[in-house]
N, CA, C and O atoms as CSV, one atom per row, in Angstrom:
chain,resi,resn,atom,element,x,y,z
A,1,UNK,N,N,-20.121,-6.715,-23.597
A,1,UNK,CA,C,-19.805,-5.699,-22.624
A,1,UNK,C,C,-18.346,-5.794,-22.179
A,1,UNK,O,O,-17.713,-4.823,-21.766
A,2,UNK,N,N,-17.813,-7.138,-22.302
A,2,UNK,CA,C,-16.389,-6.954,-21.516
A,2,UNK,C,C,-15.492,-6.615,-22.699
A,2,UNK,O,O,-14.386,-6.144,-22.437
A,3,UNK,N,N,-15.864,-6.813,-24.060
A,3,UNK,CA,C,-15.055,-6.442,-24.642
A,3,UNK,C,C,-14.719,-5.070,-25.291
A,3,UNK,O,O,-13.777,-4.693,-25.988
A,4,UNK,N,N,-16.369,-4.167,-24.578
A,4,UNK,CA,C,-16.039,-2.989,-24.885
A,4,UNK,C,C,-15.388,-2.312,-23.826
A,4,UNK,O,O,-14.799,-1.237,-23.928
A,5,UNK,N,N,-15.530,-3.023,-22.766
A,5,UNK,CA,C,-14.544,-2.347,-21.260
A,5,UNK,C,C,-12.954,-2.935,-21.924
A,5,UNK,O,O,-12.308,-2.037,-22.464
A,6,UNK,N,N,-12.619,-3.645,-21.926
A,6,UNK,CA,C,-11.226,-3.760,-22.672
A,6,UNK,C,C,-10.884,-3.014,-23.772
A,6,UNK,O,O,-9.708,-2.651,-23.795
A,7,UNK,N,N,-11.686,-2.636,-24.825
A,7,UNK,CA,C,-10.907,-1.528,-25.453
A,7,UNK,C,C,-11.389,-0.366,-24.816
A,7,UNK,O,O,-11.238,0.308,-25.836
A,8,UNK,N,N,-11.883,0.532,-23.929
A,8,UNK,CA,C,-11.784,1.157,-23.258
A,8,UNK,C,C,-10.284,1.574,-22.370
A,8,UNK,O,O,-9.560,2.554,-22.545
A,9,UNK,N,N,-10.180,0.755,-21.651
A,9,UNK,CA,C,-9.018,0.514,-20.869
A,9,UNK,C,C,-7.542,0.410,-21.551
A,9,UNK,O,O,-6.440,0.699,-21.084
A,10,UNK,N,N,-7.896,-0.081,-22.762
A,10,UNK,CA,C,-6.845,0.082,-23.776
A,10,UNK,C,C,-6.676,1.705,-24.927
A,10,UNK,O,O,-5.682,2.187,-25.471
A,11,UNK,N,N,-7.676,2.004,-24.921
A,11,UNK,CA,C,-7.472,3.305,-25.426
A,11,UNK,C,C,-7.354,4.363,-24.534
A,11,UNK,O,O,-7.146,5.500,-24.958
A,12,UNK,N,N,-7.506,4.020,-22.845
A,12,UNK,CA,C,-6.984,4.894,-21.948
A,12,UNK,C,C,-5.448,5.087,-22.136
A,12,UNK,O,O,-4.883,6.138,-22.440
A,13,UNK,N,N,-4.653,3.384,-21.800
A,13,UNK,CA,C,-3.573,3.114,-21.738
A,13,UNK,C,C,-2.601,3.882,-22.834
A,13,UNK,O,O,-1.565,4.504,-22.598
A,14,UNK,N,N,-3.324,3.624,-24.248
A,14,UNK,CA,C,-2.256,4.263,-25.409
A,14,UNK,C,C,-2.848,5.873,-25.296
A,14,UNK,O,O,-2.221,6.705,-25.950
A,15,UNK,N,N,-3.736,6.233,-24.694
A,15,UNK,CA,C,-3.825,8.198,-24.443
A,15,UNK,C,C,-2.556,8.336,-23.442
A,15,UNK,O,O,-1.629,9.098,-23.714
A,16,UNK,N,N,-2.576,7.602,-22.348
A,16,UNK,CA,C,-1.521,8.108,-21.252
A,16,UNK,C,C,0.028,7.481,-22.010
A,16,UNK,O,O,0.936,8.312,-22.034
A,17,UNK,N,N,0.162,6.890,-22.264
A,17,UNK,CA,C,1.641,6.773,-23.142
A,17,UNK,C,C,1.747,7.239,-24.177
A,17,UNK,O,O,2.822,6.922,-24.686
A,18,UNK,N,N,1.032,7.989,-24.906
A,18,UNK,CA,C,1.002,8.818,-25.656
A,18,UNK,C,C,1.194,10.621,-25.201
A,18,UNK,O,O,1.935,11.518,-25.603
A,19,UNK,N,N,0.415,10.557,-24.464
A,19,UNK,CA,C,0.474,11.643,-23.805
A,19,UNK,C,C,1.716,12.162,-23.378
A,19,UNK,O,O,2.173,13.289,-23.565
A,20,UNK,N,N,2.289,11.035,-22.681
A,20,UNK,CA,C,3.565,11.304,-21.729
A,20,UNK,C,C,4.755,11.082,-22.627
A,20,UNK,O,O,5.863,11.430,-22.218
A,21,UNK,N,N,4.589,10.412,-24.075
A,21,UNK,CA,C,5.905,10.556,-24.559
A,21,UNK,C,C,5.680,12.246,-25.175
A,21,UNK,O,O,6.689,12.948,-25.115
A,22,UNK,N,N,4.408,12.885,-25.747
A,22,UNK,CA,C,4.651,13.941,-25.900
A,22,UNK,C,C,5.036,15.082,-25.086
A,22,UNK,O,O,5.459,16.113,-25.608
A,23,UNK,N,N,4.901,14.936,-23.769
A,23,UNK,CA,C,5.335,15.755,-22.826
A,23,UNK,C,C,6.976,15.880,-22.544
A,23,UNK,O,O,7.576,16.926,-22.296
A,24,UNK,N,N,7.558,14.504,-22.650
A,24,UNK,CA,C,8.850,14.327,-22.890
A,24,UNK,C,C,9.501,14.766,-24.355
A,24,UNK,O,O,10.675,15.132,-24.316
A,25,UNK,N,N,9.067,14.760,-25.193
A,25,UNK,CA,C,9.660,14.827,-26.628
A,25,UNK,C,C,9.541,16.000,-27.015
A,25,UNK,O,O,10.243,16.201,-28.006
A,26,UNK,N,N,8.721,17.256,-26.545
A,26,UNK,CA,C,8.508,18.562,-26.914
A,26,UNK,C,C,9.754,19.698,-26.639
A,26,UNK,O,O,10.461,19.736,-25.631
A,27,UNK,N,N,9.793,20.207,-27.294
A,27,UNK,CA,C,11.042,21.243,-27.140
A,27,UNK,C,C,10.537,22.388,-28.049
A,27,UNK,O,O,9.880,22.438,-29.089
A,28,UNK,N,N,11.237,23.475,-27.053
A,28,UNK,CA,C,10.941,24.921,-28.314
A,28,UNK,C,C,12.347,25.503,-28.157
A,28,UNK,O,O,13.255,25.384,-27.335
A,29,UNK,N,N,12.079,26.411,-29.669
A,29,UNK,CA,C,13.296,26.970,-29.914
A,29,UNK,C,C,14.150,27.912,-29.602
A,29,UNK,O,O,15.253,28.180,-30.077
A,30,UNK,N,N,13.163,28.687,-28.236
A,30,UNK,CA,C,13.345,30.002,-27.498
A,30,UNK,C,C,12.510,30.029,-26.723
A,30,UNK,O,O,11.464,29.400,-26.887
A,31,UNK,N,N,12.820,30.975,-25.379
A,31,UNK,CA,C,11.994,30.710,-24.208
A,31,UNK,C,C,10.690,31.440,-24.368
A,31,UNK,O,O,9.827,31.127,-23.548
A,32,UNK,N,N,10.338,32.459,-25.368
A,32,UNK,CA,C,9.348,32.867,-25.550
A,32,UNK,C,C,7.832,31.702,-26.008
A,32,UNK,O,O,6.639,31.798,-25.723
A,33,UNK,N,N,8.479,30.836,-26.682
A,33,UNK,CA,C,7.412,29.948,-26.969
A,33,UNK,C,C,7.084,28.856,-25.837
A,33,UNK,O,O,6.308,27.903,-25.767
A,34,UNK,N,N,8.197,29.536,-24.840
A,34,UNK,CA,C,7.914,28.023,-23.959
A,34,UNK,C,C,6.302,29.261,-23.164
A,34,UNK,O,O,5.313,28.600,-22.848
A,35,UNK,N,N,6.215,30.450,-22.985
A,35,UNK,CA,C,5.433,31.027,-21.957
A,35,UNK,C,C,3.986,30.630,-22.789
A,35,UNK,O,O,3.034,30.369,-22.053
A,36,UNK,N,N,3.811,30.581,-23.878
A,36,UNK,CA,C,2.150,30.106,-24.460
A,36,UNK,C,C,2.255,28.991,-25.034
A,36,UNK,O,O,1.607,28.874,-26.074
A,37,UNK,N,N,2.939,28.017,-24.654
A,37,UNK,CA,C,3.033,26.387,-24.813
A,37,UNK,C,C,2.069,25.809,-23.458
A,37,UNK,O,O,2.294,25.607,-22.265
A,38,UNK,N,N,1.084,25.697,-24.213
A,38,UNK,CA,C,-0.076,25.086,-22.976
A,38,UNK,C,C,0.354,23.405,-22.052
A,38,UNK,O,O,-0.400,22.986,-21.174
A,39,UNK,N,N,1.518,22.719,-22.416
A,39,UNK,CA,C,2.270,21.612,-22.001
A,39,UNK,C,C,3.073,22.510,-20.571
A,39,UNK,O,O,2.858,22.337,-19.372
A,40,UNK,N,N,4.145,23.594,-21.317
A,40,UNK,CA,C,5.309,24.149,-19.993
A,40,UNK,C,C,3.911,25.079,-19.285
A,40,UNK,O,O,4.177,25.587,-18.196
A,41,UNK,N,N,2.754,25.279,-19.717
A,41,UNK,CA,C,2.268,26.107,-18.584
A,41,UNK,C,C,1.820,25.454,-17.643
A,41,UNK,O,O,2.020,26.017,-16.566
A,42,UNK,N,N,1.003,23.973,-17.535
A,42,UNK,CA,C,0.735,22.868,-17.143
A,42,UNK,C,C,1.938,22.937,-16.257
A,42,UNK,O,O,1.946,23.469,-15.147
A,43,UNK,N,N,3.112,22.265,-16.928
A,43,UNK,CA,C,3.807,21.704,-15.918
A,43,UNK,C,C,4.321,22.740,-14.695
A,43,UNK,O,O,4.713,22.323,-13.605
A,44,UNK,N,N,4.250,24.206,-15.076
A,44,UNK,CA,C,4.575,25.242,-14.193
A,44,UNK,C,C,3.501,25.958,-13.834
A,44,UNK,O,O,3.444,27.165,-14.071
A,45,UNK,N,N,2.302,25.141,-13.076
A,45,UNK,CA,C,1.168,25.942,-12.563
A,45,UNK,C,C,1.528,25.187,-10.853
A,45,UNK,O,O,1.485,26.016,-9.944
A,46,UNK,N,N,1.731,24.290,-10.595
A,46,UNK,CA,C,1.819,23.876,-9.174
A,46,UNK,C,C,3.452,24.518,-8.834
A,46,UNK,O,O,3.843,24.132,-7.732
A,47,UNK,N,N,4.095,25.091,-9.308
A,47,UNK,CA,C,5.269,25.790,-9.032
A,47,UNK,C,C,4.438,26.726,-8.406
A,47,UNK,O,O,4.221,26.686,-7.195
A,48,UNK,N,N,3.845,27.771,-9.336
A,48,UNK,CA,C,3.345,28.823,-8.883
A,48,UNK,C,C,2.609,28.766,-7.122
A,48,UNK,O,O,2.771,29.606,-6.236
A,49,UNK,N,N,1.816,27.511,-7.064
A,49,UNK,CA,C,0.840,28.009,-6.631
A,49,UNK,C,C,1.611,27.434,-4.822
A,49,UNK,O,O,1.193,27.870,-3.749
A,50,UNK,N,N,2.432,26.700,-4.932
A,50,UNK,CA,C,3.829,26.508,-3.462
A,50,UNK,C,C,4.077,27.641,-3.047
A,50,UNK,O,O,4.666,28.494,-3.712
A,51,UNK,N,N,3.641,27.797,-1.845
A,51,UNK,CA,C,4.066,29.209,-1.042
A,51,UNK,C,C,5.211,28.601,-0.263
A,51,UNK,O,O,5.104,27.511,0.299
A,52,UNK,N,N,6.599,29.529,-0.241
A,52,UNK,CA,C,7.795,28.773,0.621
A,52,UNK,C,C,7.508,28.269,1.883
A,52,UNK,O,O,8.281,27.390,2.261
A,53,UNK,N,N,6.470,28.631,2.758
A,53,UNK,CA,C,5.662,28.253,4.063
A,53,UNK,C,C,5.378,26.684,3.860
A,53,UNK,O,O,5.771,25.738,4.542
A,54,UNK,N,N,4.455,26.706,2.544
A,54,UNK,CA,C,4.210,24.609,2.657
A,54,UNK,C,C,5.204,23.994,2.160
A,54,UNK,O,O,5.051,22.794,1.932
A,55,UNK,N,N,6.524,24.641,1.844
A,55,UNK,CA,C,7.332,23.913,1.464
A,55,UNK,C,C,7.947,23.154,2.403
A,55,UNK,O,O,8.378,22.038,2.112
A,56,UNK,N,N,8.056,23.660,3.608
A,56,UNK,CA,C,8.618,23.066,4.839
A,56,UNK,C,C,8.519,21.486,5.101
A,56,UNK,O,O,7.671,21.206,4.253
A,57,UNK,N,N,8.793,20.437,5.643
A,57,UNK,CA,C,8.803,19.626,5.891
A,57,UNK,C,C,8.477,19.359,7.547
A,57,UNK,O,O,9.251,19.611,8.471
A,58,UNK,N,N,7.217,18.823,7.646
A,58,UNK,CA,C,6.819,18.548,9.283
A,58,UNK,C,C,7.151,17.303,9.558
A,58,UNK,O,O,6.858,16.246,9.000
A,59,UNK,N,N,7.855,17.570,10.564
A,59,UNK,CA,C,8.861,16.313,11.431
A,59,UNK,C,C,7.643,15.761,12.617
A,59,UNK,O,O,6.890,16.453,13.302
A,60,UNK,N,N,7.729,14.826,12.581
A,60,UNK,CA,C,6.738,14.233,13.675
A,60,UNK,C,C,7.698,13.537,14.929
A,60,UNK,O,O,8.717,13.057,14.433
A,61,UNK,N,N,7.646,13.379,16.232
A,61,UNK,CA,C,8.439,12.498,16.373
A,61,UNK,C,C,7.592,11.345,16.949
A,61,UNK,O,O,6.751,11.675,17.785
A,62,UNK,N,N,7.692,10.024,16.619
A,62,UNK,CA,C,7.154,8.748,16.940
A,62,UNK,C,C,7.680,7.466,17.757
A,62,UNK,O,O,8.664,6.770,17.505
A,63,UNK,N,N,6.968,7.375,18.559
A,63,UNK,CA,C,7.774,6.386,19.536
A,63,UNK,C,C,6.819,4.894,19.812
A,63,UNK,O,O,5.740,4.908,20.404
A,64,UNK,N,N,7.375,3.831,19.333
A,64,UNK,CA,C,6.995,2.644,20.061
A,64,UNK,C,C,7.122,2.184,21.276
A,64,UNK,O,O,7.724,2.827,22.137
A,65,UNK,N,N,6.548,0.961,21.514
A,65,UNK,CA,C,6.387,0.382,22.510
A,65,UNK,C,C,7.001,-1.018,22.398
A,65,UNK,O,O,6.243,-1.564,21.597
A,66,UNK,N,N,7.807,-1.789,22.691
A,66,UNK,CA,C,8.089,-3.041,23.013
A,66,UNK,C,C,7.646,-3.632,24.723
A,66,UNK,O,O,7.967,-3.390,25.886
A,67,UNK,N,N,6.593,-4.653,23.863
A,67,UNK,CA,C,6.122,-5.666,25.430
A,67,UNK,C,C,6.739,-6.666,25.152
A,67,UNK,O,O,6.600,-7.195,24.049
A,68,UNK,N,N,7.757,-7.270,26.309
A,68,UNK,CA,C,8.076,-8.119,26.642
A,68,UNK,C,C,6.950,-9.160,27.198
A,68,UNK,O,O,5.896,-9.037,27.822
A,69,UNK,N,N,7.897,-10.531,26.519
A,69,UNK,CA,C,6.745,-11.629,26.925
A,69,UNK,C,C,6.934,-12.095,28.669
A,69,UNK,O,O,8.011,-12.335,29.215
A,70,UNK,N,N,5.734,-12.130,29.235
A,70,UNK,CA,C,6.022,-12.124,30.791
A,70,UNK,C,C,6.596,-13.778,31.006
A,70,UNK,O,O,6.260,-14.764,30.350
A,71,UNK,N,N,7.442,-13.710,32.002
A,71,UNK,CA,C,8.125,-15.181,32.277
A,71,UNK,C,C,6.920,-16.210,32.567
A,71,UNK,O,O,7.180,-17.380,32.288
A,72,UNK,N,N,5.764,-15.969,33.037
A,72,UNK,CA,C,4.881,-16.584,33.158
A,72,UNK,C,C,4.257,-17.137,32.344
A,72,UNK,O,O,3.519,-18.087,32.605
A,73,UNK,N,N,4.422,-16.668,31.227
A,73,UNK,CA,C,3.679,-17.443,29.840
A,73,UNK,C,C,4.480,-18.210,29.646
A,73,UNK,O,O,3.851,-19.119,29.103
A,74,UNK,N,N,5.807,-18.605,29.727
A,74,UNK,CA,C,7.084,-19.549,29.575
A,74,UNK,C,C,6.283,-20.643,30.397
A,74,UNK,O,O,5.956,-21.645,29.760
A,75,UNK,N,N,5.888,-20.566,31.880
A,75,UNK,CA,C,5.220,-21.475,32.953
A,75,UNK,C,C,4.057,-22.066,32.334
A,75,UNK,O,O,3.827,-23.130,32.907
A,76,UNK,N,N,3.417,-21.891,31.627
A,76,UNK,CA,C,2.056,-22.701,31.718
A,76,UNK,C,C,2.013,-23.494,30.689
A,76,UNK,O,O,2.259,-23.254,29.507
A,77,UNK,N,N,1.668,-24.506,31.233
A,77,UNK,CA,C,1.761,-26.299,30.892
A,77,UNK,C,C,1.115,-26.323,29.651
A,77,UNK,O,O,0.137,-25.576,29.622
A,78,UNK,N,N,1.409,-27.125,28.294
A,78,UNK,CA,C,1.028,-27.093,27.291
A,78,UNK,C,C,-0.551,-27.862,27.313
A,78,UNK,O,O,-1.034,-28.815,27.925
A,79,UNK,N,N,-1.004,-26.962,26.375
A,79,UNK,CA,C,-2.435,-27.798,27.037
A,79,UNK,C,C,-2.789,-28.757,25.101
A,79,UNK,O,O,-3.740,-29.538,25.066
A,80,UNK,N,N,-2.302,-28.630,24.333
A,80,UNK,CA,C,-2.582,-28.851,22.667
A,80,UNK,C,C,-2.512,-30.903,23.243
A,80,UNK,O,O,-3.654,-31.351,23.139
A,81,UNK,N,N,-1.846,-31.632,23.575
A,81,UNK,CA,C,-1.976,-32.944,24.193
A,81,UNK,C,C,-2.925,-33.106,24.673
A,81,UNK,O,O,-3.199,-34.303,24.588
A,82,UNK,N,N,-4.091,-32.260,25.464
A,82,UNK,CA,C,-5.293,-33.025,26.053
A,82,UNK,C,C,-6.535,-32.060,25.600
A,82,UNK,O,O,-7.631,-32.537,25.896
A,83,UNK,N,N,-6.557,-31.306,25.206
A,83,UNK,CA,C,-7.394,-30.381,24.463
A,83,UNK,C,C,-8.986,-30.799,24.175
A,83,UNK,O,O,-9.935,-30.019,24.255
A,84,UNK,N,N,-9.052,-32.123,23.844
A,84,UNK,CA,C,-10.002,-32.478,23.504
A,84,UNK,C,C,-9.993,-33.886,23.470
A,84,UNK,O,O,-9.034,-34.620,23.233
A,85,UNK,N,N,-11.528,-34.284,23.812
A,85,UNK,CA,C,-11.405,-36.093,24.827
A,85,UNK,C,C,-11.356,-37.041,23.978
A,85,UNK,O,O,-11.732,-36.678,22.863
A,86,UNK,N,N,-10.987,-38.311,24.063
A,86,UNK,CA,C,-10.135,-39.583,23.128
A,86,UNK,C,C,-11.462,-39.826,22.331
A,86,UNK,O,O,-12.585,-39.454,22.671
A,87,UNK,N,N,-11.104,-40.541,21.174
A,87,UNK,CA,C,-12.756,-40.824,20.454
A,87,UNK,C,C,-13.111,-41.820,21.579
A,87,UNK,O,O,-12.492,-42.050,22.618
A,88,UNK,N,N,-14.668,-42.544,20.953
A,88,UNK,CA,C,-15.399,-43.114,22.006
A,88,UNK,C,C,-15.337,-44.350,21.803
A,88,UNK,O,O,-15.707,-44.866,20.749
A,89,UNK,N,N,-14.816,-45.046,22.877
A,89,UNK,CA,C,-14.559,-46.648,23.139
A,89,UNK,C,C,-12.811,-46.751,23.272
A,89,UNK,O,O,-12.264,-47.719,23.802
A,90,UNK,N,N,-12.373,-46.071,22.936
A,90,UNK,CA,C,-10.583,-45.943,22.987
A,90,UNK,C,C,-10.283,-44.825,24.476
A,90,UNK,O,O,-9.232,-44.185,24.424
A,91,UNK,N,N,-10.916,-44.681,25.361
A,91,UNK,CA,C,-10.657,-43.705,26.395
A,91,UNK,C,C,-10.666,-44.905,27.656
A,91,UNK,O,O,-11.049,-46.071,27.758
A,92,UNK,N,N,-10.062,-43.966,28.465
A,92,UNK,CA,C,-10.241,-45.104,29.854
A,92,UNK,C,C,-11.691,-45.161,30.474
A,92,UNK,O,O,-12.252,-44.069,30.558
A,93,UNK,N,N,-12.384,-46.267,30.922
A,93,UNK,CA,C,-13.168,-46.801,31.333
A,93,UNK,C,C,-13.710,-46.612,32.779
A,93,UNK,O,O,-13.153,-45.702,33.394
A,94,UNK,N,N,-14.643,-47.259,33.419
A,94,UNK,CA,C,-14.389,-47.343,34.876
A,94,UNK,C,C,-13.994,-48.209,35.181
A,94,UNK,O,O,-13.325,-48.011,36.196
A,95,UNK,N,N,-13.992,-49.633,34.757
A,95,UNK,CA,C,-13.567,-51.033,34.860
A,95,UNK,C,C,-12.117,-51.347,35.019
A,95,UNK,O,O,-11.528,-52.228,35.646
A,96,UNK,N,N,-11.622,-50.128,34.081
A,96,UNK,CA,C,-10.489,-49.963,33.966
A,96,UNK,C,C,-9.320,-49.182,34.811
A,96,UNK,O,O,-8.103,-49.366,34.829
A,97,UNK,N,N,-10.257,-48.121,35.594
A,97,UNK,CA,C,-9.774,-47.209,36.914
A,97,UNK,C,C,-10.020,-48.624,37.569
A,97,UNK,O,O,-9.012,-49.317,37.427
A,98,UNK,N,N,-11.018,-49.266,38.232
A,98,UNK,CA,C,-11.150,-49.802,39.092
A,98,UNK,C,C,-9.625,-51.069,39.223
A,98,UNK,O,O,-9.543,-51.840,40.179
């Protein structure tokens, strides 16, 4: 199965580079053959179908926000040093307060 999905995918690949060098490499000898050349009608059907109205370009205008960090978060005491309590037998004692 995977090796029929790989030549699959590979005979896509050489249709579309194939394809597209013929689209590039075609030429006619007068403009009459270009109007029933099913390639220039293709490429001149989304010409047609642009009304100068959607040609326009819609401008949006967009504005951010910058939050400043409050001076107060600068203030508060690092807490990553006591976070969590000493293993057990290495912590202070009561014997040891006393």
């Amino acid at each position: 199965m995977r090796a029929l999905a790989k030549f699959a995918a590979l005979l896509c690949l050489l249709l579309t580079v194939w394809t597209a060098l013929a689209v590039v490499a075609h030429h006619h000898t007068n403009g009459a053959e270009s109007q029933t050349c099913p390639i220039c009608v293709v490429a001149r059907a989304p010409a047609a179908i642009v009304t100068s109205d959607a040609a326009q370009p819609v401008l949006v205008r967009l504005s951010t926000v910058r939050v400043e960090p409050s001076p107060l978060h600068h203030r508060l005491p690092v807490f990553a040093l006591s976070g969590r309590a000493p293993p057990a037998g290495q912590g202070p004692t009561v014997a040891s307060v006393l």
